[in-house]
C-alpha positions as CSV (number, residue, x, y, z in Angstrom):
1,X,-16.5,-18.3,-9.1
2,X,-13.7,-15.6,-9.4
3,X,-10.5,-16.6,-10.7
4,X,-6.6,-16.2,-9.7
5,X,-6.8,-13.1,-12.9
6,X,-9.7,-11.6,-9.9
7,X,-7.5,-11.4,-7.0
8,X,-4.4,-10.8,-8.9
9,X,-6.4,-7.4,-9.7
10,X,-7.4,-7.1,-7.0
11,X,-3.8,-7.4,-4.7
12,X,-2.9,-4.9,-7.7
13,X,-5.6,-1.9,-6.7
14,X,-5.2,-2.4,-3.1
15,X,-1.0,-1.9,-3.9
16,X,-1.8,1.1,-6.1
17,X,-4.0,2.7,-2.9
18,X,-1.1,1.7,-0.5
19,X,0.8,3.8,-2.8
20,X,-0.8,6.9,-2.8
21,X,-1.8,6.9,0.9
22,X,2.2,6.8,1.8
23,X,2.0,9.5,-0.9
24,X,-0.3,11.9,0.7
25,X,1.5,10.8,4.5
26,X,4.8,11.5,3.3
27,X,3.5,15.1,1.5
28,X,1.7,15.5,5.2
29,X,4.8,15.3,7.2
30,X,7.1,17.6,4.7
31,X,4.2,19.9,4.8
32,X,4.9,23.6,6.6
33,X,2.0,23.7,8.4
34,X,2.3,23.1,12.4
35,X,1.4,19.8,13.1
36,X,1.2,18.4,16.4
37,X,4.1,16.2,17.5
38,X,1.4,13.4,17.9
39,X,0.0,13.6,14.6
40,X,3.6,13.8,13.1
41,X,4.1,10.7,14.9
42,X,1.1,8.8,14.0
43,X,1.7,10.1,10.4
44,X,5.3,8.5,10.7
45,X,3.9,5.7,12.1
46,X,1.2,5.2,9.5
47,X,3.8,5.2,6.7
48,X,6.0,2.9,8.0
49,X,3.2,0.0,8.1
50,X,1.9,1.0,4.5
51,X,5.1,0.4,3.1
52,X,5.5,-2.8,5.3
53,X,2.0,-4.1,3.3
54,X,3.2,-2.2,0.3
55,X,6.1,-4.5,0.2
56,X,4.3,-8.0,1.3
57,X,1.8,-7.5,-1.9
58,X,4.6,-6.8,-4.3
59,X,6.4,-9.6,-3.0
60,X,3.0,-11.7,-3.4
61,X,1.5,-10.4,-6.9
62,X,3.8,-11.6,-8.6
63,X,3.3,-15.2,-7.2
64,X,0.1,-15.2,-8.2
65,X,-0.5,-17.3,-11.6
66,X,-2.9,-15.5,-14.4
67,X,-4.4,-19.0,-15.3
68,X,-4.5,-22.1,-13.7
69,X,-2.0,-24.1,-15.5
70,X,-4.4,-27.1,-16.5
């Protein structure tokens, strides 16, 4: 069975992608290249949900013990 330590880890990665997806949206959308106004707005739109989840799972990480505290 997989401890609290797994999904800790776990809640940790997924952040780190969440991360660098709103990394390569936000690059995207400053980028000079024509986009279509639809894309731009899914791109927007895209962003503002990653950093919604982004900050849920920094707000639950740390609420996550290491150890059970037997």
């Amino acid at each position: 069975m997989r401890g609290r330590g797994w999904i800790k880890a776990l809640r940790q990665e997924e952040a780190r992608q969440v991360r660098a997806r709103i990394a390569e949206l936000e690059r995207d959308l400053m980028a000079t290249t024509p986009q279509g106004r639809h894309r731009r707005f899914e791109a927007g739109h895209e962003v503002r949900n990653a950093k919604f989840r982004l900050e849920r799972l920094e707000e639950s990480i740390p609420e996550i013990p290491e150890k059970c505290g037997r």
